[in-house]
C-alpha positions, 0 to 999 in steps of 0.5 A: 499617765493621764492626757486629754486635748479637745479643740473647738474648731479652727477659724477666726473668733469675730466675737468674744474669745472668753466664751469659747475658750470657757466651752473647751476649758469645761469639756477637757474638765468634764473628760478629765474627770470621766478619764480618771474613773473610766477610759480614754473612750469615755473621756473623748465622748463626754469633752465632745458630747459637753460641746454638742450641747454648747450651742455656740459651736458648730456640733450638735445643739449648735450645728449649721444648717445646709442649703435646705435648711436643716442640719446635717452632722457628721461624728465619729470616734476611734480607739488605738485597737482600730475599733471605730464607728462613725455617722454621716449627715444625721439630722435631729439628733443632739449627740452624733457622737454617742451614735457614732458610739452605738455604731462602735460598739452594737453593730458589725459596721464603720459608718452610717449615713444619712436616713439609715443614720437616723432611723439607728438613732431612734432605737437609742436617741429622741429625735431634736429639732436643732434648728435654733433661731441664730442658725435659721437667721444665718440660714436666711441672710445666706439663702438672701445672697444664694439669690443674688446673682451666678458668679457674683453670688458665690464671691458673696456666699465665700465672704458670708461663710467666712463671716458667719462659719468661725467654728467648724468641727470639735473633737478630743482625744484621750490617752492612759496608755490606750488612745480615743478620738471623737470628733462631731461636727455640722459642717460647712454653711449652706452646704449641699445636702449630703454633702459629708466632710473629714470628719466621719472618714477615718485617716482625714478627720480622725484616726487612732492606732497603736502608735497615737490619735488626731483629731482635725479641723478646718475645710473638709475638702482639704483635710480629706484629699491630704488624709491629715490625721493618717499622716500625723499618727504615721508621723508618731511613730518616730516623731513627738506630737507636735512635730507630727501635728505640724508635719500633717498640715503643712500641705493641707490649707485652712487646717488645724489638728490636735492629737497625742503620741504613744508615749502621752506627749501632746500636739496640736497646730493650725495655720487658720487665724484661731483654733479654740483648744484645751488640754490638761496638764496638772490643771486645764490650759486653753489657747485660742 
């Protein structure tokens, strides 16, 4: 038995659904293929690297940029043996989730972060310039309204984020009896920099043991103080996917969640307005 699910990010879609649910509908293709030839770990690395590249969501090629101006990702993957490897606010480099990979698999260490991050990229990966002319005209607009004011400001920035940020994070997770996760993402808009999200921080934005794996999304704070993709997995041990799914963010805001049990069953949930996902079931269904 065969499984993938890949999501997209969790927000609202103030622009045309088709292009985002074409961009999930073609990475859970692109990691079925590689699961059908290779294992779980390829699959989740090849639906999220086929994100990063998609500049339309918020993984490498189309990552947001911080308060100064560049972008700062965050990746990590994991298998259900507990081997896992993850990076934390790498800049110019299109793929964090291959060098979360190499962290995995060529290093005694979980996670890397910042320049140490990506002077370990450059043994593997060029150095990219990410900063597209979309992201630097968001960037702008939203460094225009940072100058605006103290606390009026900061009511402004929400609405802009809210306005501009509608994808966060994009992940996968991958099972024929052993289970992968991969989840890459360029964080919160304008945000401080440093400043790292679930993502990378196994149990909040990805986790994988013996008994499933999650993939989450949404607002970083959120998902990291409710270690939502521990509690789901936890949650498979007796319970079915989706009924974990559910379960893991019933007290974490503005979060959505994919993941697959033990026993191949498929989950996922959201309680943001949209969550762009695909999962393969005889043949490649989306939902947004």
């Amino acid at each position: 038995m065969r499984k993938i699910i890949v999501h997209g990010g969790a927000g609202e879609i103030r622009d045309d659904e088709g292009k985002y649910r074409k961009g999930v509908e073609e990475a859970c293709t692109h990691g079925y293929e590689a699961l059908k030839t290779g294992s779980p770990l390829d699959a989740v690395c090849e639906a999220v690297q086929c994100l990063e590249d998609n500049p339309i969501f918020n993984a490498g090629t189309g990552a947001t940029l911080n308060i100064s101006g560049f972008p700062e990702c965050d990746a990590a993957i994991m298998k259900s043996d507990l081997s896992c490897g993850a990076v934390a606010a790498l800049v110019n480099t299109k793929n964090p989730i291959l060098v979360a990979r190499k962290v995995m698999e060529e290093t005694d260490h979980i996670l890397l972060a910042g320049r140490g991050a990506e002077k370990f990229a450059r043994y593997y990966f060029p150095e990219v310039d990410l900063r597209s002319e979309k992201r630097m005209n968001d960037w702008k607009k939203g460094r225009e309204k940072l100058m605006e004011g103290k606390d009026k400001h900061w009511k402004k920035m929400k609405a802009f984020i809210e306005r501009t940020k509608l994808y966060d994070t994009v992940g996968a997770v991958a099972f024929d009896g052993e289970i992968a996760v991969a989840t890459s993402t360029g964080g919160v808009l304008l945000k401080l920099e440093g400043r790292v999200g679930d993502t990378p921080l196994f149990g909040c934005g990805t986790y994988a043991n013996r008994y499933g794996g999650a993939s989450a999304t949404g607002l970083g704070e959120n998902i990291i103080r409710n270690m939502v993709t521990k509690n789901a997995v936890d949650m498979m041990r007796r319970k079915n996917a989706m009924d974990a799914c559910m379960g893991a963010i019933k007290n974490s805001q503005d979060t959505g969640i994919i993941g697959i049990d033990f026993r191949g069953n498929v989950g996922y949930a959201k309680n943001t307005k949209n969550m762009t996902m695909a999962y393969y079931d005889k043949k490649v269904k989306s939902k947004v």
